[in-house]
C-alpha positions in Angstrom: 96.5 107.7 100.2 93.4 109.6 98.3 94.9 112.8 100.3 98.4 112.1 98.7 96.8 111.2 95.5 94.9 114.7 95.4 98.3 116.7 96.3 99.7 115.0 93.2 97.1 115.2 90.8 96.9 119.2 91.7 100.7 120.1 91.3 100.8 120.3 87.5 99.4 123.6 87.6 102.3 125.0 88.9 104.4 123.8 85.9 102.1 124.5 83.2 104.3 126.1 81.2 107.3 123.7 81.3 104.3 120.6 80.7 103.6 122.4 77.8 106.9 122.9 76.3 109.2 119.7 77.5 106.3 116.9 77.6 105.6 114.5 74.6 102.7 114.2 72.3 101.1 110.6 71.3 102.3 108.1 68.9 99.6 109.3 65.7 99.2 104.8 65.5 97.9 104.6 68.8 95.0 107.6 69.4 93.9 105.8 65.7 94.1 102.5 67.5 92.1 103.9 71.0 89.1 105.5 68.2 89.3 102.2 66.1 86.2 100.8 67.8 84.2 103.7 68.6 80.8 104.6 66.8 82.1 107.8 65.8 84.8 110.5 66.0 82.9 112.9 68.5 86.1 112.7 71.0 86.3 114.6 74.4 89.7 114.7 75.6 89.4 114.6 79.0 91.8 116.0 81.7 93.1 117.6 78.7 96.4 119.1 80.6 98.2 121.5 78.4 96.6 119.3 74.8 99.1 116.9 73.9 96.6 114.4 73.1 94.2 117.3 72.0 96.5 118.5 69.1 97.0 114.6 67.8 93.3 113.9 68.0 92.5 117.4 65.8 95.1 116.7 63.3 93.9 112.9 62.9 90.5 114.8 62.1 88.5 114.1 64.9 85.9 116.5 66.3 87.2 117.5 69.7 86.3 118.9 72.9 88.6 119.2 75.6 88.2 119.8 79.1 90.9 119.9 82.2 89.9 121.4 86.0 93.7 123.3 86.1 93.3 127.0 85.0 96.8 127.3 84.3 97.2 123.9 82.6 93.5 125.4 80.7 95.2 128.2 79.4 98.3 126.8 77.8 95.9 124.2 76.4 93.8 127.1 74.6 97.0 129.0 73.4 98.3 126.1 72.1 95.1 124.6 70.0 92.9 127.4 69.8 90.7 125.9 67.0 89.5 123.4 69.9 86.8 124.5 72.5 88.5 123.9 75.3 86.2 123.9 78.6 87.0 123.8 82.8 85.5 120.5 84.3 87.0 117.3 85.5 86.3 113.8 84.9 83.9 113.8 88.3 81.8 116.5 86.5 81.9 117.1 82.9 80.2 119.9 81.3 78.5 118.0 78.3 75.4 116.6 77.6 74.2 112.9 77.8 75.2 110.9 75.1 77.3 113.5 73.1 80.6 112.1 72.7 81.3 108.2 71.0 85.1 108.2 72.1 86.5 109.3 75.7 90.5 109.5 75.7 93.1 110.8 78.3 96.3 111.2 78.0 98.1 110.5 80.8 95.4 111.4 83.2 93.2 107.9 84.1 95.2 107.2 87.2 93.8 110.6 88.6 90.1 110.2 88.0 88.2 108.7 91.0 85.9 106.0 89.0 83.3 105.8 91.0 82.3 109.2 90.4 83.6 109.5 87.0 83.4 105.9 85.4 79.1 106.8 86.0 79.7 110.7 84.6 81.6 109.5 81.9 79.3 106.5 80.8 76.8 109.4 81.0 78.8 111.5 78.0 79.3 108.2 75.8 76.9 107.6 73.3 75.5 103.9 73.3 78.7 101.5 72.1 81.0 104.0 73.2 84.9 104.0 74.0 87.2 105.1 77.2 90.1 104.7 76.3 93.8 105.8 78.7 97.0 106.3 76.7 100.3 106.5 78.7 104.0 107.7 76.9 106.0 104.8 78.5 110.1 104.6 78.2 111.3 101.4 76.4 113.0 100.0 79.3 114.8 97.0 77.0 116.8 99.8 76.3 119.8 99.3 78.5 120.7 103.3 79.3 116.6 103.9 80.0 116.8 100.9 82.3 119.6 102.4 84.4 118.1 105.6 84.3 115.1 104.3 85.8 117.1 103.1 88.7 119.2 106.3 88.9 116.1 108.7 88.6 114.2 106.7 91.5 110.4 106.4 91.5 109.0 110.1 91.9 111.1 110.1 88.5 110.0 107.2 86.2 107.0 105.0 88.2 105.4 102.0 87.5 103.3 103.9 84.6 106.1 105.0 83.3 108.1 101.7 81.7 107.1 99.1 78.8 107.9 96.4 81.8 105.2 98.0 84.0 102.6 99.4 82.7 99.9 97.3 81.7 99.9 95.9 85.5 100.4 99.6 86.7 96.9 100.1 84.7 95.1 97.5 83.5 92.2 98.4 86.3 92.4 101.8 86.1 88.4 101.7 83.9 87.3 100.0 87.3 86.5 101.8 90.8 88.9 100.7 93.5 86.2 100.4 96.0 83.7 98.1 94.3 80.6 99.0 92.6 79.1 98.4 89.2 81.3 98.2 86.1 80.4 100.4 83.7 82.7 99.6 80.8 83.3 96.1 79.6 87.0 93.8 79.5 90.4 96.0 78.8 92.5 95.5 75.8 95.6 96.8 76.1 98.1 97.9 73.2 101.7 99.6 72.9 103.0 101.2 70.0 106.1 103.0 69.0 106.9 106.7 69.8 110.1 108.7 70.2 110.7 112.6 71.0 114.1 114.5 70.5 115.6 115.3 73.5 118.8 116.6 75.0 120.4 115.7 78.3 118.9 118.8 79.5 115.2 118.8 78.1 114.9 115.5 79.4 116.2 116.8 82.6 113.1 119.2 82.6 111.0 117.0 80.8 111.3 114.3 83.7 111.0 117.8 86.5 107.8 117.8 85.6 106.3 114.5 86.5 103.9 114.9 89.9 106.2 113.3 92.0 109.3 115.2 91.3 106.9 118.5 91.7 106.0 117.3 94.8 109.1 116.5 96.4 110.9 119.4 99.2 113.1 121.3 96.8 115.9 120.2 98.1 115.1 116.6 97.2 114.2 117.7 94.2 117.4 119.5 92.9 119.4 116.8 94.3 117.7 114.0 92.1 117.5 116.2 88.9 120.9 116.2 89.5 121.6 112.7 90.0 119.8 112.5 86.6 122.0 115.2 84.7 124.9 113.8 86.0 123.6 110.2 84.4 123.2 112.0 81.2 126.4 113.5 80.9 128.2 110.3 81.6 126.2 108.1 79.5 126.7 108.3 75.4 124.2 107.8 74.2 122.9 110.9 75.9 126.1 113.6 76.6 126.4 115.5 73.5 123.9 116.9 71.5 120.4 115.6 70.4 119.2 111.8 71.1 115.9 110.5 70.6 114.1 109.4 73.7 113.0 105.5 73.1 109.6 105.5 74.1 106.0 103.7 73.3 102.8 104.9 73.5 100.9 102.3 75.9 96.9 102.6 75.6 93.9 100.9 77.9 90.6 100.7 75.9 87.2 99.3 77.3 83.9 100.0 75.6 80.4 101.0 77.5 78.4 98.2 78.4 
């Protein structure tokens, strides 16, 4: 499992550039939501991917670092918000000092870190009273063509993380590490709220190309269930001609230091 686990969280380099160009930002509502409770707005951004979640947090006025182990994923990350210093390290080792950040967030990255390494590295980098916090873009799965999408797309498409109907189970211990050990963050509250990103049948196509378990499918696979999903799209109306916008909520995790 932790092998599998590793293969998946390293294929994104690979695809930096389509990450950067077809995947979503973060619902504005909910990065102010995951800060709400922190001491301060010293944020590091970590497993930072191509800084989707970066580029929110600096416009929300935040004082950002950023730092993601991919150098490919790095280096569309920089071109796209160069105002931000943007380092190499991972949530196992992160290259700031003790106590210099009141706010961790990561977008769509928690379900990679191993927590017994990082939940004690990244207690290290809050300052006292400070916040993790995991946001997740989830499809609104009451909507009846995302719900047959889901099915049609199969689980290397959408997962559990993925849907409105999944993922608060899907992450609700993600803060915790899965072997036992001391907690270092207190109870989870858990929050969704409401996103949307203009797509077309065929940028959701790629969009959805990019998720690790497509990546990591034999290519055969892998053309035969994007085109499962483009077939979907061209059949379903809401989604065959032109622009649509994708239904989607931002979901976010948030624990604070004890």
């Amino acid at each position: 499992m932790e092998q599998d686990e590793r293969l998946l969280a390293s294929s994104f380099g690979a695809a930096a550039v389509a990450y950067a160009e077809h995947r979503p930002d973060y619902a504005p509502d909910a990065v102010r939501w995951a800060l709400a409770a922190a001491p301060g707005l010293r944020v590091l951004d970590l497993g930072a991917g191509t800084g989707k979640l970066t580029g929110t947090l600096a416009a929300l006025g935040a004082d950002v670092v950023a730092v993601e182990p991919d150098p490919a994923m790095l280096a569309q990350l920089r071109r796209a918000v160069p105002s931000v210093r943007a380092l190499a390290g991972s949530a196992e080792a992160i290259p700031l000092p003790d106590a210099s950040v009141d706010a961790v967030l990561a977008g769509n990255a928690m379900h990679w870190f191993d927590m017994a390494v990082a939940g004690p590295e990244i207690a290290r980098v809050l300052a006292p009273g400070g916040i993790l916090a995991g946001l997740w873009n989830v499809l609104d799965d009451r909507v009846g063509w995302i719900a047959r999408l889901e099915r049609v797309g199969g689980g290397e498409a959408i997962g559990p993380r993925d849907t409105l109907r999944c993922w608060r189970a899907a992450t609700a211990g993600l803060h915790l590490p899965r072997a036992g050990g001391a907690a270092r963050f207190g109870s989870p509250e858990q929050a969704e709220f409401a996103h949307g990103q203009r797509r077309t049948a065929e940028s959701l196509v790629a969009t959805l190309g990019t998720r690790a378990g497509m990546l990591t499918m034999p290519a055969e696979a892998r053309e035969a269930a994007l085109g499962r999903i483009r077939a979907f799209l061209a059949q379903t109306p809401e989604t065959a001609d032109g622009e649509f916008t994708l239904p989607m909520l931002t979901g976010v995790l948030r624990v604070r230091q004890r």
